[in-house]
Structures are given as structure tokens and as C-alpha cells.
N, C-alpha and C positions, 0 to 999 in steps of 0.2 A: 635333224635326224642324223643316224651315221648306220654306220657297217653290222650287219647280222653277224653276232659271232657273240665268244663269252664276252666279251668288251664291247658292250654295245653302245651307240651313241643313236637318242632319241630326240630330233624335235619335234616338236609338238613341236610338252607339254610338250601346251600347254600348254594365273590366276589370282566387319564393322567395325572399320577398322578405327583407329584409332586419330589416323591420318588422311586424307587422302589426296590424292594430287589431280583432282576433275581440270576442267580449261575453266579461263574466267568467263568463255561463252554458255558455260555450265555444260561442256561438253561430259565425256566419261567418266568416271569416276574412279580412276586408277587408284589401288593403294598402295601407299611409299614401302618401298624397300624395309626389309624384316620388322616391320605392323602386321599384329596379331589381328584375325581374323574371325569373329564369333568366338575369341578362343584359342583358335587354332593357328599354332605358326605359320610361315611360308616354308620353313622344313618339311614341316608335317606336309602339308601339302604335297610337298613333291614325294615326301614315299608314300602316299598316298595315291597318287597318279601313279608314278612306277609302279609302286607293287600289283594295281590293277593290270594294267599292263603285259605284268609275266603273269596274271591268271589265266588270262584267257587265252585262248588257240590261236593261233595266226589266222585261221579262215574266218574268224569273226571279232579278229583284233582291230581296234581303229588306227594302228599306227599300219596297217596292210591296207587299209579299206576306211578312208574317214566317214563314208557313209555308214559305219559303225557308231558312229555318235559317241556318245558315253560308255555305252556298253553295258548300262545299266548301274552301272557300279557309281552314280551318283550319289550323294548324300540331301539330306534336307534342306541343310545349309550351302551346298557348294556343287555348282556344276563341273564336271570333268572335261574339259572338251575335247575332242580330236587335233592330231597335226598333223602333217606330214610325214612319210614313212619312207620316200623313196626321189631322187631325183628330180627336181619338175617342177609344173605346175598339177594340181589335183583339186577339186569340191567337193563339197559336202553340203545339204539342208540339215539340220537339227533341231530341236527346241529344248527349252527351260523353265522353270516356273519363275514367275517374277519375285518370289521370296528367295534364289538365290542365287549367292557370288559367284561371278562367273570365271574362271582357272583355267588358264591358256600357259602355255607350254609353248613358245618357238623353238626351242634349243634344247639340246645337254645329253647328257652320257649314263648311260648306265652298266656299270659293271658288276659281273654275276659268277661268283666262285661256282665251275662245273668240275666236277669230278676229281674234287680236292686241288685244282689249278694255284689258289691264290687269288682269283679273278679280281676279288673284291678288297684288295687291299689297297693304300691310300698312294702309290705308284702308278694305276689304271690311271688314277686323272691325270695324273705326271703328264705319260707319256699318250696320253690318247684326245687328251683336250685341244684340241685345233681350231677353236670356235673363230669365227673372223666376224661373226655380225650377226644380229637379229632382232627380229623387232616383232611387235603387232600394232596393227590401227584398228580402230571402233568409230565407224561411218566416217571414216576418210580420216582420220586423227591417227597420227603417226608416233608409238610410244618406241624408241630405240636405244634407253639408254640401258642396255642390256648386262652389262658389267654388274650394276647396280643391283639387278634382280637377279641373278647368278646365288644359288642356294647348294651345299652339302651337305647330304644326311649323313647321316653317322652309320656303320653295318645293322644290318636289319635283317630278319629270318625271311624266306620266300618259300612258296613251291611251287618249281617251275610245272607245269602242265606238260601233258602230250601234246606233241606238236607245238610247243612254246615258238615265240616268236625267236629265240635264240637257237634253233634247231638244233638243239642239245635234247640227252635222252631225261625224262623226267625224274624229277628229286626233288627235295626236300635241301635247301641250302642257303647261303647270305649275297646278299649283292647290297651298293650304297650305290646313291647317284647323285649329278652336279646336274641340276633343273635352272634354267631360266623360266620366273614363275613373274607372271602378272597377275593379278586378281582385279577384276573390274565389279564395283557394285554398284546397286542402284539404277541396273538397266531397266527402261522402260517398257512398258507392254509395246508387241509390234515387231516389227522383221529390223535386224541390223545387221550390217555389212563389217565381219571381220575375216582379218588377213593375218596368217601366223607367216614369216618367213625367216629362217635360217641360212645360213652358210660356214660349211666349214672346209678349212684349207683354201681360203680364197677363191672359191668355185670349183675345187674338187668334189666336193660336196654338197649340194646346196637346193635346198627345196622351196615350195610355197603351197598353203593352203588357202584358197579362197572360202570360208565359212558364211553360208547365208544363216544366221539365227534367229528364230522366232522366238521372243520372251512372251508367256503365259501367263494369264491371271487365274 
């Protein structure tokens, strides 16, 4: 995660494929670094998660509150998950349908042009990118090569809400974002144990989610 402001930095996230990189004990089923998705890139993904994100209010945001879940704003295909929002440790219960991908978000940035700033030009990541680590595990399995899953969308339209999580006044504007995006498929019916964690600036920053998730049939 990072700092409330037009420069925000979010960890979460954060999520058929083509590839995928499960363990040979047929652990998880991670998919490789920029493999499309039902379709859908891991770009898309991430301003898919962001843009949800600056929809909704901060009082019913899950980067405020990961007992916010998804927030509804899942799709058929792809679970949205909660992260982290704020220094710590934090929990969360959830669930999913077993028909879909699950999109986890440890890390990344989003930057959001407020009041003709600029916010959202490709200098935000310059100078606001700090990221020093992050990872997720899926029942004790530790995926951290985080470099690798690091995604940039291209500028995109938004409108910010009332009371957005940017605590800017609401508009209609552009923001792009740098997502560290895992996608896990193939998870099984039953409760599993994941962990988003982030850090940015070497522990100036730096969160964890413990996610209990029920997958549904």
C-alpha cells in the first residue's frame, strides 16, 4: 500500500491461463508473469482492481477495511481480493466461487490527476515507486518473485466518488497504476490461508494481510 494523497500507492491488489507455474506437489496454481487470462491480460486486471477501487467510498473501501471483500465489483470470471491499506498487520474472511481466478494485489501505486495536477503522468512512478518487497503465499506456499508480476496500465478515465479514498473533491478524471498482480487458478472448494504482504521504503512503509478464503461451489 502507500500514502493517501493524489499519488497514491496501493497494496493489495491484489491475481486460463496459458501457463502456469502451480508446485510439483500440485500446490497453487500461479500464472506466469504477462499470461492472458480467460482473455484478459494482467494490465487489464490491474485497472480493473484500481478503477474499482477509486469507486467506491472509503467507508466501504476494502483498501480502508479488507473485511470489505471485493466489494462486490467481482466479475464471473475473476475474484477481486482485498489488501492491505495501512501500516500492520490486518484480517479479513471472504469467499469465491470455485469457477473463479483468484487476483491478489500485494503491492503498487496509483496515481490520479486531481484538479488538472498532472497526477497521472508517467514521472508519478519515477519518483513515487519505493517498492522494496512483496509477496503472497496460498496455504503456506511463498510466491515473492514480485519484480516479475509488476504490471503498467496505460492512463485510463475514472470518477473519483465522494469521499474517495484519495480525499480529493469528486470528479470525473485519469489516473494509471503500477500493480503487482498474481492470479491464482484452480483453487479448490474449502477454506485457504492467504497472505498479501508489501513493503515500501525498506519498512517505512509496509503492511500485511492475513486472508482466510472460502472457495464455493
Amino acid at each position: 500500500m502507500g500514502k493517501f494523497s493524489s499519488m497514491l500507492g496501493v497494496s493489495v491488489l491484489a491475481t486460463a491461463s496459458l501457463a502456469g507455474c502451480g508446485s510439483a506437489s500440485g500446490g497453487p496454481n500461479v500464472v506466469e508473469p504477462g499470461a492472458d487470462v480467460n482473455g484478459t491480460t494482467q494490465v487489464e486486471l490491474a485497472e480493473l482492481l484500481t478503477r474499482g477501487w477509486v469507486s467506491v467510498a472509503a467507508e466501504s473501501n476494502s483498501i480502508i477495511d479488507p473485511a470489505n471483500c471485493d466489494m462486490g465489483l467481482s466479475t464471473d470470471d475473476f475474484y477481486l481480493a482485498p489488501s492491505w491499506g495501512a501500516p500492520g498487520t490486518s484480517a479479513a474472511s471472504c469467499s469465491m466461487d470455485v469457477d473463479q481466478a483468484l487476483v491478489l494485489s500485494p503491492a503498487g501505486l496509483m496515481c490520479v490527476a486531481t484538479q488538472g495536477d498532472g497526477g497521472a503522468s508517467p514521472e508519478c512512478f519515477e519518483e513515487n515507486w519505493d517498492l522494496t518487497s512483496a509477496s503472497v503465499s496460498v496455504d503456506g506456499e511463498v510466491f515473492d518473485d514480485w519484480e516479475a508480476h509488476a504490471v503498467d496500465t496505460d492512463v485510463f478515465p475514472v470518477s473519483l466518488v465522494d469521499g474517495n479514498i484519495f480525499e480529493v473533491p469528486a470528479e470525473d478524471t485519469e489516473m494509471r497504476a503500477r500493480q503487482v498482480i498474481f492470479v491464482v487458478e484452480d483453487l479448490a472448494e474449502g477454506e485457504h490461508d492467504i497472505v498479501l504482504v508489501g513493503d515500501f521504503a525498506d519498512g517505512e512503509f509496509a503492511g500485511q494481510l492475513d486472508l482466510t478464503l472460502t472457495v464455493e461451489g
